[in-house]
C-alpha positions in Angstrom: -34.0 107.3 -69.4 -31.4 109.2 -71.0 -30.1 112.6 -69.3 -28.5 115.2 -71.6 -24.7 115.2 -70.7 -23.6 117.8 -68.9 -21.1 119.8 -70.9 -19.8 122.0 -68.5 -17.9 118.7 -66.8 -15.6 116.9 -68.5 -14.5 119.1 -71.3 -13.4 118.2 -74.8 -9.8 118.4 -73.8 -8.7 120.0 -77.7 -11.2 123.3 -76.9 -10.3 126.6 -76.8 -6.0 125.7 -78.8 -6.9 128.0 -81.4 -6.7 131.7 -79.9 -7.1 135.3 -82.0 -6.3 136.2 -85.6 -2.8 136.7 -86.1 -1.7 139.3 -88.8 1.4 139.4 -90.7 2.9 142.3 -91.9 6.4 143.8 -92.2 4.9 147.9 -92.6 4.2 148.8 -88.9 1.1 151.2 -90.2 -0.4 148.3 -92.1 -0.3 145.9 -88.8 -1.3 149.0 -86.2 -4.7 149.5 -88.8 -5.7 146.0 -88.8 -5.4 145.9 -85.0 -7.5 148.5 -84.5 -10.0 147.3 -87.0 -10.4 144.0 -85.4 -10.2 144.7 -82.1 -13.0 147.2 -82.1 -15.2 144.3 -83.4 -14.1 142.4 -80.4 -11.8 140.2 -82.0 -8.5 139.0 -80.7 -5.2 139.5 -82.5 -1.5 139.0 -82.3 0.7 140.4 -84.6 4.4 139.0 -86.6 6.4 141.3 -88.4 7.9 139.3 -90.8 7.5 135.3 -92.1 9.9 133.9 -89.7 8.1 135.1 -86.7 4.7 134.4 -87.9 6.0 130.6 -88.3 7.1 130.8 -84.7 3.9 132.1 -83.5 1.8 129.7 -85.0 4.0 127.2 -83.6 3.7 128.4 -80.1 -0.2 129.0 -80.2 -2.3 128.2 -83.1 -4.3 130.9 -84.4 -7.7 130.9 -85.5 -7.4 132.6 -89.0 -4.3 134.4 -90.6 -4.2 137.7 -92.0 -0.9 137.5 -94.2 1.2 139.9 -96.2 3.1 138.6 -99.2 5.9 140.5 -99.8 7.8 140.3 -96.3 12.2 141.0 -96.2 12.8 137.2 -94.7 10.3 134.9 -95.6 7.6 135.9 -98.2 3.9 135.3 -97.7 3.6 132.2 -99.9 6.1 130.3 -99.0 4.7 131.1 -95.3 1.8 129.9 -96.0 3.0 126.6 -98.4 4.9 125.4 -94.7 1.7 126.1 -92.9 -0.3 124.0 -95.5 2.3 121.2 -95.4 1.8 120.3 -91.9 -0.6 118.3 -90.5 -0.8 120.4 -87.2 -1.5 124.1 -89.1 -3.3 122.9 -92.4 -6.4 123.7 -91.6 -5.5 127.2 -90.6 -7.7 129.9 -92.7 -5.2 132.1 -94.4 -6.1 135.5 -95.9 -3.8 136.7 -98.5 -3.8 140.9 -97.8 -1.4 142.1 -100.4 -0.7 144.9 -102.8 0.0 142.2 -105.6 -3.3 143.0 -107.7 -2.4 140.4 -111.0 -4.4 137.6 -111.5 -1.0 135.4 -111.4 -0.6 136.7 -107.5 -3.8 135.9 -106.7 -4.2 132.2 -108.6 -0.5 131.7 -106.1 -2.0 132.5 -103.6 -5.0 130.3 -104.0 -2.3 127.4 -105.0 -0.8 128.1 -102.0 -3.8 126.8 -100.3 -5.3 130.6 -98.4 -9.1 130.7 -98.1 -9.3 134.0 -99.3 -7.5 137.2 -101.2 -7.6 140.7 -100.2 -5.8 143.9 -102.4 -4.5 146.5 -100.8 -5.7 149.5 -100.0 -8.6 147.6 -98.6 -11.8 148.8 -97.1 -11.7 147.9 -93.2 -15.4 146.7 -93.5 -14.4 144.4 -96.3 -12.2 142.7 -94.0 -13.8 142.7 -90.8 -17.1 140.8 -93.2 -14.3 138.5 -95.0 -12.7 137.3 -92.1 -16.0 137.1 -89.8 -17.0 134.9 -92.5 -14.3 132.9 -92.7 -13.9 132.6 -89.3 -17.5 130.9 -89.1 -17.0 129.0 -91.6 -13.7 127.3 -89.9 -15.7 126.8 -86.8 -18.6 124.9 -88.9 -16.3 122.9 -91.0 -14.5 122.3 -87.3 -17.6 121.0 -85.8 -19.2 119.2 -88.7 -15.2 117.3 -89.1 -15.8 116.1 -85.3 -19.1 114.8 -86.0 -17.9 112.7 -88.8 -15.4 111.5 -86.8 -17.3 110.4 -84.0 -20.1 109.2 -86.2 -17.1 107.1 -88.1 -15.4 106.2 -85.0 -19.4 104.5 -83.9 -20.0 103.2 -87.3 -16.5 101.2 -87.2 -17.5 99.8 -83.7 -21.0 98.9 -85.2 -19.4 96.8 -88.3 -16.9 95.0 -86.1 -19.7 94.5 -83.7 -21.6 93.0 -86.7 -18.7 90.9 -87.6 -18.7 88.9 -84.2 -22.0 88.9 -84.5 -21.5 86.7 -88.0 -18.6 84.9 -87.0 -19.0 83.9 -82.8 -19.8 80.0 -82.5 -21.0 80.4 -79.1 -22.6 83.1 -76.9 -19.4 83.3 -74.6 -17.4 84.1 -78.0 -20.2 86.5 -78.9 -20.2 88.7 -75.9 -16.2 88.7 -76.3 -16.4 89.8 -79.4 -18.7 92.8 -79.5 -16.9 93.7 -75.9 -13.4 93.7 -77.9 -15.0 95.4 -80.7 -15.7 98.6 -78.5 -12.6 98.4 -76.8 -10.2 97.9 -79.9 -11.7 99.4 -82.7 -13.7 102.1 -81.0 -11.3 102.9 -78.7 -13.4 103.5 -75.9 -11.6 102.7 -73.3 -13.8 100.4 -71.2 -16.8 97.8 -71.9 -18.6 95.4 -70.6 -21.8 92.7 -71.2 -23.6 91.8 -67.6 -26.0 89.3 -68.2 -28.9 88.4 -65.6 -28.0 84.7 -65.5 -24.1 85.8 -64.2 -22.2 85.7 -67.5 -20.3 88.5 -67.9 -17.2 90.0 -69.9 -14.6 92.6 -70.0 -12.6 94.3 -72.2 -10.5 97.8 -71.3 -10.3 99.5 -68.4 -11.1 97.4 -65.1 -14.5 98.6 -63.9 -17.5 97.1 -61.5 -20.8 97.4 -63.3 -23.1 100.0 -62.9 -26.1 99.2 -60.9 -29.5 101.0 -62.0 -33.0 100.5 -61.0 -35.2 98.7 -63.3 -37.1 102.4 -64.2 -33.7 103.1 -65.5 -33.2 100.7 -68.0 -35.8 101.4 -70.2 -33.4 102.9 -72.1 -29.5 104.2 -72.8 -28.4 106.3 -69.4 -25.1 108.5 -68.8 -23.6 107.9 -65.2 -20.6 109.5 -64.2 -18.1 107.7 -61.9 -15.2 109.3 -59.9 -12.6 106.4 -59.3 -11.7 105.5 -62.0 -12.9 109.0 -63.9 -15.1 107.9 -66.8 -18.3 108.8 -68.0 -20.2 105.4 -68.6 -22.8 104.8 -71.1 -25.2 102.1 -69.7 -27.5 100.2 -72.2 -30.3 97.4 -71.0 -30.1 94.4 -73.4 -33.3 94.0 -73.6 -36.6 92.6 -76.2 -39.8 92.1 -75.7 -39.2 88.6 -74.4 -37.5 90.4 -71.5 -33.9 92.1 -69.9 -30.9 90.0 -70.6 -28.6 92.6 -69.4 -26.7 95.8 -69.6 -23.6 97.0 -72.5 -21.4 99.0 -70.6 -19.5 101.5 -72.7 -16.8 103.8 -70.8 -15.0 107.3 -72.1 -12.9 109.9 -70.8 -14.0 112.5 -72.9 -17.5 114.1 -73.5 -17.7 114.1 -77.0 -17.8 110.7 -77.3 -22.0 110.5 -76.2 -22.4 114.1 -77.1 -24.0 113.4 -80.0 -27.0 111.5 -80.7 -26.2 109.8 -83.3 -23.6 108.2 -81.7 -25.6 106.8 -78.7 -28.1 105.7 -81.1 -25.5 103.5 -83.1 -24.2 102.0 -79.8 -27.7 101.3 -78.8 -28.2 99.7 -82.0 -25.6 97.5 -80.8 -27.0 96.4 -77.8 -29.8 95.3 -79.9 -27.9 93.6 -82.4 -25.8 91.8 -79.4 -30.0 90.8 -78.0 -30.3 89.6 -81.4 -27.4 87.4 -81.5 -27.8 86.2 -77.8 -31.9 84.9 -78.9 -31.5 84.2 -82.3 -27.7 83.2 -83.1 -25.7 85.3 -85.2 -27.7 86.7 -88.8 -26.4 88.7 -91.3 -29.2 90.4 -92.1 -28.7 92.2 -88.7 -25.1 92.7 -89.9 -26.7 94.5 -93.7 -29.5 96.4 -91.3 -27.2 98.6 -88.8 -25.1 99.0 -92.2 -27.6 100.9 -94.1 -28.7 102.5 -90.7 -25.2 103.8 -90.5 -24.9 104.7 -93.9 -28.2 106.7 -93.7 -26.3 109.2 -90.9 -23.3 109.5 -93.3 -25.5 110.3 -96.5 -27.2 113.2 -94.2 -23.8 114.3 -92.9 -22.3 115.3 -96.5 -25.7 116.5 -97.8 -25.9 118.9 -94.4 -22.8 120.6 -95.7 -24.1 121.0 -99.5 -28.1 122.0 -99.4 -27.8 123.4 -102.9 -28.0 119.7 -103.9 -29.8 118.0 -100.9 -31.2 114.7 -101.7 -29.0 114.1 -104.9 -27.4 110.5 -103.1 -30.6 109.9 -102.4 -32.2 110.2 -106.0 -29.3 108.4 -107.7 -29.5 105.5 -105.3 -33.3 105.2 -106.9 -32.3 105.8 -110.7 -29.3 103.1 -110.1 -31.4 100.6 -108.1 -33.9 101.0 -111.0 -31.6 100.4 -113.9 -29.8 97.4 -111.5 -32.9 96.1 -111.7 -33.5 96.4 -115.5 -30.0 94.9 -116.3 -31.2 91.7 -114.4 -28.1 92.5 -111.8 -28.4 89.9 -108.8 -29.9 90.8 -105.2 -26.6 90.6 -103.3 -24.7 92.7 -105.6 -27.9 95.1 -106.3 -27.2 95.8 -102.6 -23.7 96.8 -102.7 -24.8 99.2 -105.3 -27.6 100.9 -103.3 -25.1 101.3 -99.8 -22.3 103.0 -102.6 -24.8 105.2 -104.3 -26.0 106.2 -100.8 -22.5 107.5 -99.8 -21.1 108.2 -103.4 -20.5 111.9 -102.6 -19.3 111.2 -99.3 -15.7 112.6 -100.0 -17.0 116.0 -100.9 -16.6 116.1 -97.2 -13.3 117.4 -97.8 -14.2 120.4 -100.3 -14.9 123.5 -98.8 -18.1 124.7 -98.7 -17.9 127.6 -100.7 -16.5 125.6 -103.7 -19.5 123.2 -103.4 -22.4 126.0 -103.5 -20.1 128.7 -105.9 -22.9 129.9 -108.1 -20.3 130.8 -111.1 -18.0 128.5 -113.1 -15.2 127.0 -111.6 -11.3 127.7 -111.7 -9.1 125.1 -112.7 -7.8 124.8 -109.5 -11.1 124.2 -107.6 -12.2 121.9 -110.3 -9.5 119.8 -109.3 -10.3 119.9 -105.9 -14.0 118.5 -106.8 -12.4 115.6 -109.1 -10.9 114.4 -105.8 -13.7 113.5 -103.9 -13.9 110.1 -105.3 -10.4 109.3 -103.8 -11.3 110.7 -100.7 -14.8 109.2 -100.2 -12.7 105.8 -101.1 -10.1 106.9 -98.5 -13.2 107.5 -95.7 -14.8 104.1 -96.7 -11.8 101.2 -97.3 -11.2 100.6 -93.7 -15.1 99.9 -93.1 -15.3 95.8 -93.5 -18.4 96.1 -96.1 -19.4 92.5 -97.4 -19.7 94.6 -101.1 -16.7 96.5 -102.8 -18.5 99.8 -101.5 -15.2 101.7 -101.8 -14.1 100.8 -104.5 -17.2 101.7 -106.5 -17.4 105.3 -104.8 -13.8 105.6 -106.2 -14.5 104.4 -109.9 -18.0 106.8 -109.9 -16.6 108.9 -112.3 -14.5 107.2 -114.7 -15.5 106.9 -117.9 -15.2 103.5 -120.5 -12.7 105.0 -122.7 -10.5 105.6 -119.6 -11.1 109.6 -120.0 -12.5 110.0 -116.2 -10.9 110.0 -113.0 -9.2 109.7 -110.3 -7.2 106.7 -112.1 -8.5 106.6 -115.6 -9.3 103.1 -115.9 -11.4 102.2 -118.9 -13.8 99.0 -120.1 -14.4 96.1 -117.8 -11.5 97.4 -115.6 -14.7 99.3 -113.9 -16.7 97.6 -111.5 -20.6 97.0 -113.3 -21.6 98.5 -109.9 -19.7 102.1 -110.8 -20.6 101.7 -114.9 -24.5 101.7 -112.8 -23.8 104.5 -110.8 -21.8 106.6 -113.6 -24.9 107.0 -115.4 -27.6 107.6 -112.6 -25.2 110.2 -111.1 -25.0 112.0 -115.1 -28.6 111.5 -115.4 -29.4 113.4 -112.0 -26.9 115.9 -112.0 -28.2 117.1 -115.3 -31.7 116.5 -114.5 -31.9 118.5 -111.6 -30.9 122.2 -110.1 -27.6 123.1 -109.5 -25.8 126.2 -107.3 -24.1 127.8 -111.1 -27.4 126.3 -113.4 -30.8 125.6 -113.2 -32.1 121.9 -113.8 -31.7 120.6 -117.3 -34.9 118.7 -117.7 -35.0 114.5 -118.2 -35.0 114.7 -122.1 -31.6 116.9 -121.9 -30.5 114.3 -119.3 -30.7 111.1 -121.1 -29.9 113.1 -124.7 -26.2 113.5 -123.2 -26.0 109.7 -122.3 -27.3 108.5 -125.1 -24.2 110.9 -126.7 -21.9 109.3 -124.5 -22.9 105.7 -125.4 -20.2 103.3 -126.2 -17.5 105.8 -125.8 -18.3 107.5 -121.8 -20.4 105.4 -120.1 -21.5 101.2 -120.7 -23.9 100.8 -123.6 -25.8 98.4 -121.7 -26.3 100.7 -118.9 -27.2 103.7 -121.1 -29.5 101.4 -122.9 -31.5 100.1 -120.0 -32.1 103.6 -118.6 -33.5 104.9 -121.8 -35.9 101.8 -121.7 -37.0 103.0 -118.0 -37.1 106.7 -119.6 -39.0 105.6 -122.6 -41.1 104.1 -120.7 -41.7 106.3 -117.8 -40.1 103.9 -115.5 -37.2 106.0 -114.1 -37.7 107.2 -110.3 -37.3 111.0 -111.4 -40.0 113.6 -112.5 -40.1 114.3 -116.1 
């Protein structure tokens, strides 16, 4: 039984701190304009008359987008918006540049200075009402979709380190401990308990009494809400088709933590793997299973934020488990390969969505954005206790043997075998297939520019082995 949690209780205690659009303006007609304009589409707005008092604002109550002049008496709109930008608690902001500065230097400022958006004045009021409607939406998406990674990162953590007492208890006692400790600690859920049938228990957190449900009940993962102490309790049967063992008892304060279900389905996962250990003693291939379950959800998560190229982890992870295959690479490190190629885009997470799908060519300064989503998807992944170098390949995706890629511009056998693999599947679909500012390329185009890049861009082996598949229609990709 699983009831839907009942949002209207126990509120995400971060909603509703971002409040109106504030507009900066030092010309009183300009900020009495775009009042009127926005608040006849229903739209709340406060307004700051100069640079310092927009910073002062922001600082009292975050807005939720900025409309900002640029040339203002105190403090001019750019460096307004490089302080917003440089802290942690206003970054994320939306700023919209609306300025009489029409040269392409202005604007590429602007954009430097990290606003969303650019606006010349005069200005039709129905071009900014659609720009900043847009903008706002697209805030709230990236909003939502950044606390469902976090929750779904938070879960996957809890998983691995559940997975690692899993591998590492000697005895059950050390094993319920463990995966107890593991919610608790690296969760951060703040209460959880095993209660086994034959009286073993253990508990980590918050001091609670088990829950005590029916046996209809525990046919699967129920919420119960207690009052004293206030937390919403996630009960989960430890259970097989042997029989019940017990319940996992996993406590929060806060609703998001089961609002999605993704998240209960890892910590049910859990519960099974903790079955698992209790019947069977503690297996790593349990430990490599939730992995790849849990790096399924993360592969989705990026792809749901970039349809234009939907499925491209997913094809790459074929084409380098292929050529893996063809190089004689061995099973265990073949696996590492096909969990990194899964996730290899994962950092993209941080690029905004409008970047990712632009249709056109990019600027310099967005192409520079996309070169960083190795680092980041290596920044996402390093924590995660993989028993492969899985962040480190993401990272070294794109560089190139003569050391002419990036992020670090390492070259030869200073790249991992794994990343030389997935360098080449990654070229080889991307040109292959359609893209938001091209359509695709075709296979023959695809492995014409590797087989140009041989020796010098990518591993000669490599290239070698996936024109063999090519030649010899054994590459996972239509022709």
């Amino acid at each position: 039984m699983t009831p839907a949690p009942d949002r209207s209780q126990d509120p995400d205690p971060d909603h509703g701190t971002e409040t109106g659009i504030l507009v900066v303006d030092d010309n009183p007609n300009n900020l009495r304009l775009m009042v009127n304009v926005l608040q006849q589409a229903g739209l709340g707005v406060r307004v700051a008359p100069g640079g310092r008092l927009a910073l002062e604002s922001v600082a009292e109550q975050r807005p939720a987008l900025i409309l900002l002049d640029i040339r203002m008496p105190d403090i001019d709109g750019f460096e307004v918006c490089r302080r917003l930008k440089s802290d942690p608690a206003t970054a994320d902001i939306p700023v919209i540049f609306l300025s009489a500065l029409r040269e392409p230097e202005d604007k590429l400022r602007g954009f430097a200075a990290g606003a969303v958006d650019y606006i010349t004045k005069p200005f039709l009021a129905e071009e900014v009402l659609v720009r900043v409607k847009s903008h706002l939406t697209m805030h709230q998406s990236h909003q939502a979709l950044e606390a469902l990674v976090s929750e779904r990162t938070r879960a996957l953590h809890t998983v691995s380190a559940g997975n690692r007492a899993l591998v590492h208890a000697e005895t059950p006692e050390a094993l319920l401990h463990g995966i107890s400790h593991a919610i608790t600690t690296t969760g951060g859920y703040p209460s959880s308990g095993v209660w086994l049938e034959d009286g073993r228990e253990c508990l980590t957190g918050t001091p609670i009494d088990p829950v005590e449900l029916g046996p209809a009940s525990l046919e699967g993962p129920c919420l119960v809400r207690l009052v004293d102490p206030s937390l919403l309790m996630l009960v989960l049967p430890l259970a097989d088709e042997r029989g019940t063992l017990g319940t996992l008892q996993v406590g929060s304060h806060t609703q998001t933590a089961f609002a999605e279900p993704a998240n209960i389905a890892l910590l049910t996962e859990l519960s099974g793997d903790l079955v698992y250990g209790l019947r069977t003693e503690q297996s790593r291939r349990a430990l490599e299973h939730s992995l790849e379950r849990t790096i399924e959800a993360m592969a989705a998560t990026i792809e749901m934020r970039d349809p234009y190229t939907a499925g491209h982890q997913q094809r790459v992870t074929q084409i380098a488990d292929a050529i893996a295959i063809e190089l004689g690479v061995d099973a265990e490190q073949r696996k590492g390969l096909h969990v990194a190629s899964s996730v290899h885009d994962i950092g993209k997470i941080s690029i905004p969505v409008g970047i990712l799908a632009k249709p056109g060519r990019l600027s310099a300064i967005e192409y520079e954005l996309i070169k960083g989503h190795a680092a980041s998807g290596y920044e996402i992944l390093k924590g995660i206790d993989f028993p492969w170098p899985v962040a480190t390949i993401v990272r070294q995706h794109h560089e190139r043997l003569d050391g002419s890629g990036y992020p670090d511009g390492i070259s030869g056998d200073s790249i991992l075998l794994e990343s030389r693999i997935l360098a080449v599947a990654d070229v080889l679909e991307a040109i292959h297939s359609h893209r938001p500012y091209r359509p695709g390329l075709g296979l023959d185009v695809a492995l014409s520019n590797l087989e140009e890049g041989r020796g010098k861009l990518f591993d000669p082996q490599v290239v070698d082995a996936c024109l063999r598949l090519g030649e010899e229609g054994r590459l996972p990709i239509d022709p």
